[in-house]
N, C-alpha and C positions, 0 to 999 in steps of 0.2 A: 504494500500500500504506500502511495506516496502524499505527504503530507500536504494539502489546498498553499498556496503562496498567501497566503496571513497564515496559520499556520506554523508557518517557515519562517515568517517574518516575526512572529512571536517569539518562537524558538531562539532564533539568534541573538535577539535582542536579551534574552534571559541569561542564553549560553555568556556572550559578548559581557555583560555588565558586572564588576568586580562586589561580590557582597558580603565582603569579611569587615565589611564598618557599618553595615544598615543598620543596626541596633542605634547608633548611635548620630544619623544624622540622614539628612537626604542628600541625594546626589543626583546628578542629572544624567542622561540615557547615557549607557553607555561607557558610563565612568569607572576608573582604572584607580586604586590607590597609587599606583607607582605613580601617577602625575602627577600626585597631589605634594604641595611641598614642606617642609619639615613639622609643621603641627598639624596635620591632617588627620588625627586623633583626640586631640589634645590631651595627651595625657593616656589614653587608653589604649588598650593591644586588642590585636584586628583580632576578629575570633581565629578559634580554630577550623580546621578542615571540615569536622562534622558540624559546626555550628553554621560554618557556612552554608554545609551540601543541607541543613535542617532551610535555611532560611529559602535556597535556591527552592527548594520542594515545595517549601509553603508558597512560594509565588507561579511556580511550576500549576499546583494543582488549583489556584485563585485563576490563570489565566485559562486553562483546560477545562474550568466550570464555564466558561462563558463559551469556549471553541466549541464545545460541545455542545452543550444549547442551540449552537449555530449550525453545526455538522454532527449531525448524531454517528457520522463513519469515519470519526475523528479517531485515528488508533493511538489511543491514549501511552501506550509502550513508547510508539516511532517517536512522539511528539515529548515525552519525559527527557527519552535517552537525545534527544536532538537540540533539549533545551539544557543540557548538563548534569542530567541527574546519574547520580555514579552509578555503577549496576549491582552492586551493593542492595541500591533501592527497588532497581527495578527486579531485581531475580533473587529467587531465595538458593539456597548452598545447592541444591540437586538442580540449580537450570532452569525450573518452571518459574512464568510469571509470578511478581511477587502482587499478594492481593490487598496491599498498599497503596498499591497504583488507584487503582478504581475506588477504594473504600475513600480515598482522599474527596473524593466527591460527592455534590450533593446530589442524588438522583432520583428523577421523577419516574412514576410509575406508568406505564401505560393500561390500558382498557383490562387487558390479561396477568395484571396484578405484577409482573415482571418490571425490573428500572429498562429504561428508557436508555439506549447506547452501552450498554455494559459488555465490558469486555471477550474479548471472545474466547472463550475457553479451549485452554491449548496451545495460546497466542504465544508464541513466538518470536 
């Protein structure tokens, strides 16, 4: 499956943007700590790797609630692992999908009681 161009433009934009400071201040698209110059902190240490991949997720699956909504053939895996999500998150220790990914969302039901775009079982 390939991901719609918003989609892809989502994705980069998450993948692209440095988020080992978001706790601590906003920054504009796209932005890089290494540009920033000597108090770009002030005072505080960027997070760690998992604090970051926690933060990258949560905005991973805020922007996937709406992609979805919009394209319910939104392969929620392609669109995680495209926006930077380690695979850590996306695959549990044996290789299948981890069901993290989907639970991250809010999902509507359809007529036959089932959510509405949910992953596909076996995904890959």
């Amino acid at each position: 499956m390939v991901l719609s161009r918003l989609a892809s433009e989502f994705a980069a934009e998450i993948r692209l943007h440095d988020w080992s400071d978001a706790p601590y201040r906003m920054d504009r698209a796209g932005h890089q700590l290494s540009d920033d110059g000597p108090n770009r902190l002030s005072g505080r240490s960027p997070l760690t790797a998992d604090e970051t991949d926690a933060v990258r997720m949560n905005v991973i699956w805020v922007t996937a609630q709406v992609l979805k909504h919009a394209d319910l053939g939104l392969d929620l895996y392609e669109f995680a692992a495209a926006a930077g999500a380690p695979n850590r998150m996306l695959y549990n220790r044996d290789g299948k999908p981890s069901g993290g990914i989907p639970a991250g969302l809010r999902w509507q039901y359809g007529p036959d009681g089932q959510p509405l775009g949910a992953a596909t079982p076996g995904h890959r």
